[in-house]
N, CA, C and O atoms as a CHARMM CRD file, in Angstrom:
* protein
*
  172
    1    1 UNK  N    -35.67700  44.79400 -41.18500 PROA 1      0.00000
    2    1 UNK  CA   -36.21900  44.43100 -39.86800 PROA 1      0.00000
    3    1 UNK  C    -35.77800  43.02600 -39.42500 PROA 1      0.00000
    4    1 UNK  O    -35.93200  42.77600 -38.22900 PROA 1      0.00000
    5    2 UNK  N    -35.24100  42.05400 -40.22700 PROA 2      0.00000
    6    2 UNK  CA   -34.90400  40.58500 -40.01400 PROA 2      0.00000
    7    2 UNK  C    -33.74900  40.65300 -39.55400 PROA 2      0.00000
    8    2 UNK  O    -33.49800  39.79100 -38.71200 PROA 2      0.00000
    9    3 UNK  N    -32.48800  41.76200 -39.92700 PROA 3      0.00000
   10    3 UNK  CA   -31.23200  41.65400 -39.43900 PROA 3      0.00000
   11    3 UNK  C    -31.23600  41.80400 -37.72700 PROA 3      0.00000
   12    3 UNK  O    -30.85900  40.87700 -37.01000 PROA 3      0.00000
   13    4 UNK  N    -31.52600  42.58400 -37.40700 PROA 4      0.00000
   14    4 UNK  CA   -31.47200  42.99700 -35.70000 PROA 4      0.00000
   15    4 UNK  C    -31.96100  41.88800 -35.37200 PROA 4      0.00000
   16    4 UNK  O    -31.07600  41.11800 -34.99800 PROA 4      0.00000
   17    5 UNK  N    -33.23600  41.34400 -35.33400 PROA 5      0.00000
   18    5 UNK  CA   -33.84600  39.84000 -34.59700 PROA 5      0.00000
   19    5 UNK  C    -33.02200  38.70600 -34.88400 PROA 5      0.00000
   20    5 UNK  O    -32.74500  37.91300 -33.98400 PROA 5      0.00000
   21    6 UNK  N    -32.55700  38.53700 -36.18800 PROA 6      0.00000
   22    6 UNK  CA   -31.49700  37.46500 -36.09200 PROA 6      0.00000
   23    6 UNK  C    -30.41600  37.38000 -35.67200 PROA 6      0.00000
   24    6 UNK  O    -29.89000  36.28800 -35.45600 PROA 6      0.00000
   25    7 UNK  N    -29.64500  38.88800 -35.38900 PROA 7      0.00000
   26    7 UNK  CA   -28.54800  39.13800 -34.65500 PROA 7      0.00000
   27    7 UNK  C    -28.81600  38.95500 -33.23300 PROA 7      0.00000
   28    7 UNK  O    -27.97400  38.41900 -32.51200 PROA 7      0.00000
   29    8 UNK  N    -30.07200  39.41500 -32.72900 PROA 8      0.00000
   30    8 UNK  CA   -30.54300  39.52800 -31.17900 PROA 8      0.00000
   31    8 UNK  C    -30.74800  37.98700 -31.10700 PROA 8      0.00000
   32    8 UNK  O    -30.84100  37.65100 -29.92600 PROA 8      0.00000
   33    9 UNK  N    -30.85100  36.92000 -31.97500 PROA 9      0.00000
   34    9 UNK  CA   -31.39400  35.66900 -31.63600 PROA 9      0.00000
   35    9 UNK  C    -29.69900  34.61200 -31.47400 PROA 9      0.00000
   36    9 UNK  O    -29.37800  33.55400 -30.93400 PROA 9      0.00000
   37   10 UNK  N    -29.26100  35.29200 -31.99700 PROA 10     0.00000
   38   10 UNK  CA   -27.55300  34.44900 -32.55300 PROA 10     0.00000
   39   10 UNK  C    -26.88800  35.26600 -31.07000 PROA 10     0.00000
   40   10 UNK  O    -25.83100  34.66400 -30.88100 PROA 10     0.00000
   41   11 UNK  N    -26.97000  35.87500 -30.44200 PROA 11     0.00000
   42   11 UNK  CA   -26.90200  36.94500 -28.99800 PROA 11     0.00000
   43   11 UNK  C    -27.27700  36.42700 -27.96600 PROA 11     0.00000
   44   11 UNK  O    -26.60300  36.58900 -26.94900 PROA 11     0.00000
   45   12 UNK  N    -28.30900  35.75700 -27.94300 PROA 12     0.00000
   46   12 UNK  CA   -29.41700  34.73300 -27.19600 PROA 12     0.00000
   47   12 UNK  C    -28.41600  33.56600 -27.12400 PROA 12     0.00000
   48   12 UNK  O    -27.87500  33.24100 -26.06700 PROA 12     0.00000
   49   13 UNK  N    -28.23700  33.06900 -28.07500 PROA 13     0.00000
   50   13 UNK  CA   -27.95600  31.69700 -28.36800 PROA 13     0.00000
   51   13 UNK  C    -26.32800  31.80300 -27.60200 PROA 13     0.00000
   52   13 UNK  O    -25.99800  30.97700 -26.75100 PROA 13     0.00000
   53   14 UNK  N    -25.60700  32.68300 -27.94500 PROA 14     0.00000
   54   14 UNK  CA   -23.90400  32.58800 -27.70400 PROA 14     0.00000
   55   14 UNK  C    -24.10400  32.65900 -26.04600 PROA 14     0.00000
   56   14 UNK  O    -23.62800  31.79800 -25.30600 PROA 14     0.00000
   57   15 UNK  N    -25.02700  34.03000 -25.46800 PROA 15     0.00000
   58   15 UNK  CA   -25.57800  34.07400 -24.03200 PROA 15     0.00000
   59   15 UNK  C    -25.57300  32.45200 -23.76300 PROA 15     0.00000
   60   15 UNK  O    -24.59200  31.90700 -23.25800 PROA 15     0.00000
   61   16 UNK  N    -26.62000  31.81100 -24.10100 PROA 16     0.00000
   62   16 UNK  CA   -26.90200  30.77900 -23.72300 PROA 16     0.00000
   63   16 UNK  C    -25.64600  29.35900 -23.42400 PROA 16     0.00000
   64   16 UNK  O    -25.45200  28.66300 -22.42800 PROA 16     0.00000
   65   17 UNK  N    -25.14900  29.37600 -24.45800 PROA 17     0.00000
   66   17 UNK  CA   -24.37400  28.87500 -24.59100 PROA 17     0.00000
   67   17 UNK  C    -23.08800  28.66000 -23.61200 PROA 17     0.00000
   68   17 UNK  O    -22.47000  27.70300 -23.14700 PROA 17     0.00000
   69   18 UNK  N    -23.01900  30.35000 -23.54900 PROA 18     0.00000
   70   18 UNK  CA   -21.53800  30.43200 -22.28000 PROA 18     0.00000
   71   18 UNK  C    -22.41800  30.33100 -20.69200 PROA 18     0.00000
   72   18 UNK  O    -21.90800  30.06000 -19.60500 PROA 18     0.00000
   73   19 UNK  N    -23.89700  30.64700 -20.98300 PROA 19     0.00000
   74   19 UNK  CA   -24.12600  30.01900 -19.26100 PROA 19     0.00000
   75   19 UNK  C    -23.92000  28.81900 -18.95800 PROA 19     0.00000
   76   19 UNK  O    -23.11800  28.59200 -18.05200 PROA 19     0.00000
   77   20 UNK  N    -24.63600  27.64000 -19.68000 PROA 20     0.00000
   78   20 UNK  CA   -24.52000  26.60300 -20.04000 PROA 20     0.00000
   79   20 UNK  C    -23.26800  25.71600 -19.76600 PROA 20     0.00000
   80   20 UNK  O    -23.21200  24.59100 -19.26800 PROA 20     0.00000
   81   21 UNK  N    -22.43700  26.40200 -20.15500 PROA 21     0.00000
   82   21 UNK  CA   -21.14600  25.98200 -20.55500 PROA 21     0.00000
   83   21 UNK  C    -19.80400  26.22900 -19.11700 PROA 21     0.00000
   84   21 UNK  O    -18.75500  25.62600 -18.89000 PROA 21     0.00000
   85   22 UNK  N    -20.66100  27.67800 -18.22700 PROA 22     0.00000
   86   22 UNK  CA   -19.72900  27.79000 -17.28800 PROA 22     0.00000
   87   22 UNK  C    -20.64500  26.91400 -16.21100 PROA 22     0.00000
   88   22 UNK  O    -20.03000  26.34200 -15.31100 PROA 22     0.00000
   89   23 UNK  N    -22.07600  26.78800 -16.26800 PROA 23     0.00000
   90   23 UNK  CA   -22.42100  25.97500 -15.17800 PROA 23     0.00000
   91   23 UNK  C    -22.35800  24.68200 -14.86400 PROA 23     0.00000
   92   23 UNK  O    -22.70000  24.13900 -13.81300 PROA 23     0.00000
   93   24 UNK  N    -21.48000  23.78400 -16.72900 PROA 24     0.00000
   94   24 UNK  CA   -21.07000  22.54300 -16.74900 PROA 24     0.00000
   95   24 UNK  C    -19.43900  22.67000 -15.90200 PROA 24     0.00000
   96   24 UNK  O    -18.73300  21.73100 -15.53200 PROA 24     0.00000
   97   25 UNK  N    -19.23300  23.81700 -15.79800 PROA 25     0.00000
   98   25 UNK  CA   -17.67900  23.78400 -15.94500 PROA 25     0.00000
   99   25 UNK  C    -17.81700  23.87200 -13.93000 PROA 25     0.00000
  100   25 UNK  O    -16.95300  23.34000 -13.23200 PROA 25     0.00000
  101   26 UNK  N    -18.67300  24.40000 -13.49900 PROA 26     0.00000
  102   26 UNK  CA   -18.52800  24.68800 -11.88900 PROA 26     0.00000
  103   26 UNK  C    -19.16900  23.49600 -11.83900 PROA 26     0.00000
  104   26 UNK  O    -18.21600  22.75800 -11.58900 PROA 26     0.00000
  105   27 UNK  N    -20.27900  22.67500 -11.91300 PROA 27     0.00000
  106   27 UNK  CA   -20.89200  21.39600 -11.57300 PROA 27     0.00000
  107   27 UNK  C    -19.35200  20.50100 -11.48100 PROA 27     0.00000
  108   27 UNK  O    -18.94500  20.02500 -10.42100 PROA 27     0.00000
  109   28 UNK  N    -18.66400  20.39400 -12.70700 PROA 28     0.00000
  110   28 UNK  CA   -17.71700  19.44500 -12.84700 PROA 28     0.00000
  111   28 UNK  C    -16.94600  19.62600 -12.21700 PROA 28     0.00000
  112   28 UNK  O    -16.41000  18.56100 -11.91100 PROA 28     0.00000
  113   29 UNK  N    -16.25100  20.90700 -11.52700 PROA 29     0.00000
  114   29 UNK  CA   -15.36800  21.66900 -10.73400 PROA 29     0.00000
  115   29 UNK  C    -15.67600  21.15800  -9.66500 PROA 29     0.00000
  116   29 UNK  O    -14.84900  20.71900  -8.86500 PROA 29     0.00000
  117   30 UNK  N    -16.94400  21.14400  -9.49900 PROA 30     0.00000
  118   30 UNK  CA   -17.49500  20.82900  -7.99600 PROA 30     0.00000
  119   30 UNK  C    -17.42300  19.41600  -7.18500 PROA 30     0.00000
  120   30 UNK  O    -16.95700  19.01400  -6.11800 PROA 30     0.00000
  121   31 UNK  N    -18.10700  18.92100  -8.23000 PROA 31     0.00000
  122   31 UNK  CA   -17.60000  17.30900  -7.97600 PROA 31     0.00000
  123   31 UNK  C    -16.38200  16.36200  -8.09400 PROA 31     0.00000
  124   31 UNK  O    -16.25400  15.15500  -7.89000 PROA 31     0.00000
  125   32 UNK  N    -15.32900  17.56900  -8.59200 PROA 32     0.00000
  126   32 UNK  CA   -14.17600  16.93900  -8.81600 PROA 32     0.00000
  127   32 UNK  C    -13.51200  17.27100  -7.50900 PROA 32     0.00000
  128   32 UNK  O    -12.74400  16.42100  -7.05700 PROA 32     0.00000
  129   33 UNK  N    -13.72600  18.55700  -6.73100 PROA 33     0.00000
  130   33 UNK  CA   -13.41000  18.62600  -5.33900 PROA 33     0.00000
  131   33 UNK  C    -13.99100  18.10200  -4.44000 PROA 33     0.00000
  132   33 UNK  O    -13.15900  18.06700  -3.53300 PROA 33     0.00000
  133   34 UNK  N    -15.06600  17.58000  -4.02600 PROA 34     0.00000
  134   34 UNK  CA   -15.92900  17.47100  -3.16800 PROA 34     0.00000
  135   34 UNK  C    -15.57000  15.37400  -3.90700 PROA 34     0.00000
  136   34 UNK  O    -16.33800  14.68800  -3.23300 PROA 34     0.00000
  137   35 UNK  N    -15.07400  14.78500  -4.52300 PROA 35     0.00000
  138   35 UNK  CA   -14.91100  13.43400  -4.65800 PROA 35     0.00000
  139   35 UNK  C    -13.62600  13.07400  -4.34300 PROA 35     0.00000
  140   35 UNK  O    -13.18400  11.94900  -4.11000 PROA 35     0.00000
  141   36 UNK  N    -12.85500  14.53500  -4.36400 PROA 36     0.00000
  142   36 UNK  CA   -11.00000  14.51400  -3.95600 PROA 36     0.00000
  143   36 UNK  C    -11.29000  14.51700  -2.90500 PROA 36     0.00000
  144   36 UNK  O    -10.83000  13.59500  -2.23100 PROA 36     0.00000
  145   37 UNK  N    -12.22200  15.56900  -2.18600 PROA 37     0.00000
  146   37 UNK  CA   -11.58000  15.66600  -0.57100 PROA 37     0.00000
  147   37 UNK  C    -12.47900  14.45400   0.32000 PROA 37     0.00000
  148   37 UNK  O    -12.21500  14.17300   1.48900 PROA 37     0.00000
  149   38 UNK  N    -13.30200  13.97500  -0.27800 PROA 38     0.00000
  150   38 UNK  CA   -13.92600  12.66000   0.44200 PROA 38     0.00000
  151   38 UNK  C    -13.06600  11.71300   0.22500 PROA 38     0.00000
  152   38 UNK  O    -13.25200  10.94800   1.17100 PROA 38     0.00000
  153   39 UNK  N    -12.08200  11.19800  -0.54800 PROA 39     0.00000
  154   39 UNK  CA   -11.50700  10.48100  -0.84900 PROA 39     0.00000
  155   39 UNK  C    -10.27900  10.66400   0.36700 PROA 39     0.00000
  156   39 UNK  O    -10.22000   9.93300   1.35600 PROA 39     0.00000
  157   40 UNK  N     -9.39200  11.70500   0.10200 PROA 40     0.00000
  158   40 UNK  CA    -8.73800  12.31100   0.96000 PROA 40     0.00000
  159   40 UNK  C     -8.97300  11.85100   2.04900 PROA 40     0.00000
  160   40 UNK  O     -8.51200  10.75400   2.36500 PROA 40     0.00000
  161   41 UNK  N     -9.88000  12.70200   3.03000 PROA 41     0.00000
  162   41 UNK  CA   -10.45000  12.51800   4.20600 PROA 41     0.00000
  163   41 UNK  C    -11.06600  10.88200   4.66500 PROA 41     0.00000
  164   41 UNK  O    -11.29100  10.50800   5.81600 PROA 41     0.00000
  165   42 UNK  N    -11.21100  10.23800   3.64200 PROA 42     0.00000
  166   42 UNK  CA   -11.63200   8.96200   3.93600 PROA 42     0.00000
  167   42 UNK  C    -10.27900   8.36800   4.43700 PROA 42     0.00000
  168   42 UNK  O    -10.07400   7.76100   5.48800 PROA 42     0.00000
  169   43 UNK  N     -9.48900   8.65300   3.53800 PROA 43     0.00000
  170   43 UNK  CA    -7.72800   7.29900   3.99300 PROA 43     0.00000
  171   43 UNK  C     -7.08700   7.86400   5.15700 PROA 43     0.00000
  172   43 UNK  O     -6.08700   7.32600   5.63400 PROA 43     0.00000
């Protein structure tokens, strides 16, 4: 009974992980465009 919950918990965790990980990746995405094109548009 411990194998499935620790597999379902290590499942959780990798889940977690790649949300985490793509919503650092669009935040950073985001501000790396939105600081180019103000920059841009400023000169």
């Amino acid at each position: 009974m411990q194998l499935p919950r620790k597999a379902a918990k290590l499942e959780w965790n990798l889940n977690t992980t790649i949300n985490l990980m793509t919503l650092i990746g669009i935040l950073t995405g985001g501000i790396y465009i939105w600081t180019n094109t103000t920059v841009i548009s400023k000169t």
